[in-house]
C-alpha positions in Angstrom: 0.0 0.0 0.0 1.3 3.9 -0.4 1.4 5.7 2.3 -0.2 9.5 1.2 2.9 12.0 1.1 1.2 14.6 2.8 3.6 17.0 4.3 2.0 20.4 5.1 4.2 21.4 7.5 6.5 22.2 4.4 4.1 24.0 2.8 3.9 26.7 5.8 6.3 29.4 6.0 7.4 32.8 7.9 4.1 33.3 10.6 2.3 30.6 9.6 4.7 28.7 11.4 4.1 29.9 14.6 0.5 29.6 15.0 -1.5 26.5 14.2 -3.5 26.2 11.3 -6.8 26.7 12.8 -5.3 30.1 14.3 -3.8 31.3 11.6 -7.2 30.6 9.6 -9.2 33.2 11.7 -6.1 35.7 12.8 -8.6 38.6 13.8 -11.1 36.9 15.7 -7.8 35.1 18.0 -6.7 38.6 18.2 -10.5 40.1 19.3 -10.4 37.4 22.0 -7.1 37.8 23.4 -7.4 41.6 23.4 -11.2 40.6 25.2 -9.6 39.0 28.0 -6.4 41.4 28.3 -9.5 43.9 29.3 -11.3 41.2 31.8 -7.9 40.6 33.3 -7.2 43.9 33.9 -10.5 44.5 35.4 -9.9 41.9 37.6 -6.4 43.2 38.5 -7.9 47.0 39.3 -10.5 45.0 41.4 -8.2 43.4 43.4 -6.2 46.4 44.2 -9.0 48.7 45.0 -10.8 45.9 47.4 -8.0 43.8 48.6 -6.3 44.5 51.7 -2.7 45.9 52.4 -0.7 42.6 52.8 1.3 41.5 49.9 -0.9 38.9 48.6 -3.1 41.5 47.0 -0.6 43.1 45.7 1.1 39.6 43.9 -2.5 38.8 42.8 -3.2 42.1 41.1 0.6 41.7 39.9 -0.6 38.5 38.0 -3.8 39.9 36.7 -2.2 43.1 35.4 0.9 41.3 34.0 -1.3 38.5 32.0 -3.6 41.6 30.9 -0.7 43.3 29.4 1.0 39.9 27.9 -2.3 39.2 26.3 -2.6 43.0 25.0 0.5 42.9 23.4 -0.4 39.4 21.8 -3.3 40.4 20.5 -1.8 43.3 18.8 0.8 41.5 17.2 -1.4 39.0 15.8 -3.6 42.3 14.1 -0.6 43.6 12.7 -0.2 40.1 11.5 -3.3 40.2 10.0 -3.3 43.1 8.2 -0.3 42.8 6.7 -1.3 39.4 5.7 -4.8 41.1 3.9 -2.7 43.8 2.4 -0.4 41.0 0.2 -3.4 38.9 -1.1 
């Protein structure tokens, strides 16, 4: 029997390698939802600090909310700069 040659990891190159297929497929919407949650997290994060306490553990939890808000941010605007440049070529 032959065995199908179907390599499409070849066929993907520059960005597409990073993100998976189904990612790379609907760019903007990954980026919507990532820049979505930056805005929850960061909620959260202002939330914590404004009804925590005054011991350190508040201040570590808003620490992570703020700092995974602001990863996610940035993410999210990378992958629309992606995408546009992307739309632009086609």
């Amino acid at each position: 029997m032959n065995a199908s040659n179907d390599n499409t990891a070849a066929l993907r190159t520059g960005l597409r390698r990073v993100f998976p297929p189904w990612e790379y497929r609907h760019l903007r919407a990954w980026a919507a939802a990532r820049i979505g949650g930056s805005v929850v997290a960061a909620v959260c994060g202002v939330l914590t600090l404004s009804f925590g306490g005054s011991d350190g553990t508040t201040y570590g939890w808003a620490a992570l909310f703020l700092g995974g808000a602001a990863l996610a941010f940035a993410g999210g605007c990378w992958e629309l700069t992606i995408a546009r440049s992307a739309s632009a070529r086609t």
